[in-house]
N, C-alpha and C positions, 0 to 999 in steps of 0.2 A: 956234796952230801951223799953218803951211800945210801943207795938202795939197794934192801934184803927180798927176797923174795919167800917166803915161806918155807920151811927147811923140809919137813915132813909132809907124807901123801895122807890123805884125809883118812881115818881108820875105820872102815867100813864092815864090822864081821856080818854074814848070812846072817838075812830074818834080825836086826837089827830093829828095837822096839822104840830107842830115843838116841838124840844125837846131843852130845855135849861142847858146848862150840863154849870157847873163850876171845880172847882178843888175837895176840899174836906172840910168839916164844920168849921167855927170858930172853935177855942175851947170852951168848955163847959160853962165856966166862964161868956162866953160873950152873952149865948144866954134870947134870949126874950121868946123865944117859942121852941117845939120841934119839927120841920120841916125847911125847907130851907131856905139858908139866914135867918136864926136868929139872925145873927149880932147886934148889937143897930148900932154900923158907917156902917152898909150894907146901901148902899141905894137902893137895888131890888126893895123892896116892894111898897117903895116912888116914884119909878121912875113908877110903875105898876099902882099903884093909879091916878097916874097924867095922865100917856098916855090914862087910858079906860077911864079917870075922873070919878072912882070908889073911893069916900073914906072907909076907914077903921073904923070900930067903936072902935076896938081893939087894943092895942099896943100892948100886952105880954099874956101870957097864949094859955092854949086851946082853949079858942074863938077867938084869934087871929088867930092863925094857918089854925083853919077852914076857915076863913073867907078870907084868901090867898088864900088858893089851890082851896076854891068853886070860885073864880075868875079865878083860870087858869083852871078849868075842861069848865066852860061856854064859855073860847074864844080857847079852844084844845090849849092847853102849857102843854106839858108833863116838868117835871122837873129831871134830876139826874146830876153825876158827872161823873167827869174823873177818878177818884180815888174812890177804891174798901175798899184799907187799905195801912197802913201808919205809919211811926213812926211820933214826931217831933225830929228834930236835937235842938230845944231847948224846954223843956217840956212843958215852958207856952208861946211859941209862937204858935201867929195866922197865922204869915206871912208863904205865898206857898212857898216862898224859904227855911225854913227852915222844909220843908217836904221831907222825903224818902220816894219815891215809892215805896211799895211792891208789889202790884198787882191792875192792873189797872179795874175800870170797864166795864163790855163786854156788851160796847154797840151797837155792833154789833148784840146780841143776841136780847138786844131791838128792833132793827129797823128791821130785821125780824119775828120777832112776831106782830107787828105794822106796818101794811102797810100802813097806812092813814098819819103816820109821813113824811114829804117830806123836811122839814128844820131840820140844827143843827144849833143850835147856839152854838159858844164858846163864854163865860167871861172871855176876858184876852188871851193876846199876848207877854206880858213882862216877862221876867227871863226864870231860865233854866225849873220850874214848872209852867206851865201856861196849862189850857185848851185845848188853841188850841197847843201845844205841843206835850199834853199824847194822846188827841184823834187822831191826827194822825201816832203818832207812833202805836197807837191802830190798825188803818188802815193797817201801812206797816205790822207790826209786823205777822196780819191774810191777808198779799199777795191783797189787795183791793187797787185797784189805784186811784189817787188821784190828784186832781189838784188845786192850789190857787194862787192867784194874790198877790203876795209879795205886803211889806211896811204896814204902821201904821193902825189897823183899820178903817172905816170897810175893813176885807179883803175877800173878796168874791173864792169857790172855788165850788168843786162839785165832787161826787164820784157816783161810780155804784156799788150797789148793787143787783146782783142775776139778773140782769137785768132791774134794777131799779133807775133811776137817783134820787139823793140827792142833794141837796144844802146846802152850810157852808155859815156861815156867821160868822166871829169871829170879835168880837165888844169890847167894853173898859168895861172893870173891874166894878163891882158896888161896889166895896171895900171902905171902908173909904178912904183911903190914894187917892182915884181918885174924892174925891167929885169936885175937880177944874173942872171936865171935865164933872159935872152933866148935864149943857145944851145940851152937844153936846152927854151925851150919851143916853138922852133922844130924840135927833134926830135921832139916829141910831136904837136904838133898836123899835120906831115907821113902819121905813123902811121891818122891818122884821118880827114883829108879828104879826098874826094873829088877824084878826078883826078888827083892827084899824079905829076908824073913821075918815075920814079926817076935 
């Protein structure tokens, strides 16, 4: 079985006010670009366009790519995952369920390096591989306590670090398979990112 190791470096711009962590990359097949949420049915970037009402000039390649992440460096949205490395349980799926976790990413180490980060966001609450799953087992697993408001997205929670209060916020999937819930999860993720004009 192959194991992938995460393709991309965690996106970390200056003064960085939240960090958006998902699970781990489509598969390769499916991407646009080579940077996050490269999906073509992801709808991040669509939902990101609409919320800062920033269009995009770019749909695929390296101008595209750029042209995401200089949106999240301008409004502090750092980006990484939950997952470090990984088999698939079937080779050419994309789906989180059919992911082994081998070793999760220490995103612990990021939010101490980065004090300016004060939000996480998780993508995704459903099945046994989900975001908000791995990051909190992340949590128990290095002794960090933790607390969240059960039930469907948004689920709102908060952890201390080092002496430092965090806030979660785990929110609905930008996955193809969730576009039904595209309004509503452009209402949510409004609520929680940085800069947002109302």
């Amino acid at each position: 079985m192959l194991i992938e190791v995460h393709p991309f470096k965690t996106f970390l711009p200056p003064k960085a006010q939240c960090i958006v962590l998902g699970t781990f990359p489509t598969h390769k097949k499916n991407w646009r670009f080579d940077s996050y949420y490269p999906g073509r049915s992801n709808f991040f970037w669509c939902m990101l366009s609409e919320i800062y009402r920033h269009p995009f000039h770019h749909i695929k390649g390296e101008e595209a790519a750029k042209e995401r992440v200089a949106l999240c460096a301008e409004k502090g949205i750092a980006i990484s995952d939950t997952i470090y490395k990984c088999s698939r349980k079937v080779a050419t799926s994309s789906k989180d369920s059919d992911l082994h976790v081998i070793e999760k990413m220490n995103i612990i180490k990021i939010l101490n390096q980065h004090h300016s980060i004060n939000t996480v966001i998780l993508t995704g609450s459903s099945g046994q591989v989900s975001a908000h799953k791995i990051f909190f087992e992340h949590l128990a697993e290095n002794k960090v306590e933790y607390s969240f408001n059960a039930g469907t997205p948004p689920i709102e929670g908060q952890f201390v670090l080092n002496g430092r209060e965090i806030k979660t916020a785990t929110l609905y999937s930008t996955s193809g398979i969730n576009i039904g819930r595209y309004a509503q999860a452009v209402t949510q993720y409004k609520q929680y990112l940085p800069g947002v004009k109302s």
